[in-house]
C-alpha positions in Angstrom: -21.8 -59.9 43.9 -20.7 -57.9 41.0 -23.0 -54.8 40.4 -22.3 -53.1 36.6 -23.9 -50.3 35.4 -25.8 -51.4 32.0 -27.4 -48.3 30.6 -27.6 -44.5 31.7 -30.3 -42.7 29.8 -30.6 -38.4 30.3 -34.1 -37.6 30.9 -36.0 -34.2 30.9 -35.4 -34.4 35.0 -33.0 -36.4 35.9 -31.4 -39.9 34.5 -32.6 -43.3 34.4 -30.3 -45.6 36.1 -30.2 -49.5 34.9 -28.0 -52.3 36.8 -26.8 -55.6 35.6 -25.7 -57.8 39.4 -24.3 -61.3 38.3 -25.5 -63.7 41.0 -26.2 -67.6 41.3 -29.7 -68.4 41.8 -28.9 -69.7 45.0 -27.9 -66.6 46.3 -31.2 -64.3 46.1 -34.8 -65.1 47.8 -36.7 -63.9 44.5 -40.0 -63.2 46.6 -37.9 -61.3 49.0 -37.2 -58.9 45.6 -40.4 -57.4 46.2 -39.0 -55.9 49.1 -36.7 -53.9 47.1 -38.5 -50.3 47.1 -38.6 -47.9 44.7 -36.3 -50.1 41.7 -37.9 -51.9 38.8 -36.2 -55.6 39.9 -36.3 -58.1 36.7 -34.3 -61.6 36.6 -33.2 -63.2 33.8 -30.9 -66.0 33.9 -28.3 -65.8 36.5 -28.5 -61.9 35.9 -30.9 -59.4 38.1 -31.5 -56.4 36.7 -32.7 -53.3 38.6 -33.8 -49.7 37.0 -34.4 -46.5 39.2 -34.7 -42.8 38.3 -32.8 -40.7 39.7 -34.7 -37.1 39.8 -32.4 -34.3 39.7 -35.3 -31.8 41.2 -34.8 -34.0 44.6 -32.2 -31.9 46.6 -30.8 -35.7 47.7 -30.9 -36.5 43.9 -28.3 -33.4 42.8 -25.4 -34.8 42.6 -23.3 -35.1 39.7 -24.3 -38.1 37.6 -20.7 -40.1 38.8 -22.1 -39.3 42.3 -25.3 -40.7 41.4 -24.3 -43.7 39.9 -21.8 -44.4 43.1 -24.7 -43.9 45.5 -27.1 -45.9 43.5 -24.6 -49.3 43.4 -24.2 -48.4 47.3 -27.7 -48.8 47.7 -28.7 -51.8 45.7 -25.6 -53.9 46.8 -26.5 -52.8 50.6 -30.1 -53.6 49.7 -29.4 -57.3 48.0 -27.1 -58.0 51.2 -30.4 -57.9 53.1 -31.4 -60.4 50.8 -29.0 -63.2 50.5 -30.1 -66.7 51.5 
């Protein structure tokens, strides 16, 4: 599972966080996606894409925006390992 990070945008708030995870279809229950809480999951091809905001007035949600981005790959991949068929 390769998880890339395909746009950061700077909002008033906090940032907007978009994934790109190359997968085969084979690998992913798609109706198991809805189980991913609280990221926007859309597939396309053999490509998932996931979008979360990050809120920076969320004392979790703080961090530095490298810090952010780490903690957010950490969570999806950890999340689509749930997933795997």
């Amino acid at each position: 599972m390769k998880i890339e990070v395909e746009t950061l945008k700077k909002m008033v708030n906090g940032w907007d966080i978009n994934l790109q995870v190359d997968l085969t279809k084979s690998q992913i229950d798609r109706d198991a996606l809805n189980r991913v809480e609280d990221w926007k999951v859309t597939f396309k091809d053999n490509k998932l894409y996931l979008e979360v905001f990050m809120d920076n007035t969320e004392p979790w949600e703080d961090e530095p925006l490298e810090e952010l981005v780490k903690a957010a790959k950490m969570e999806i991949e950890w999340k689509l390992n749930q997933l795997l068929v």
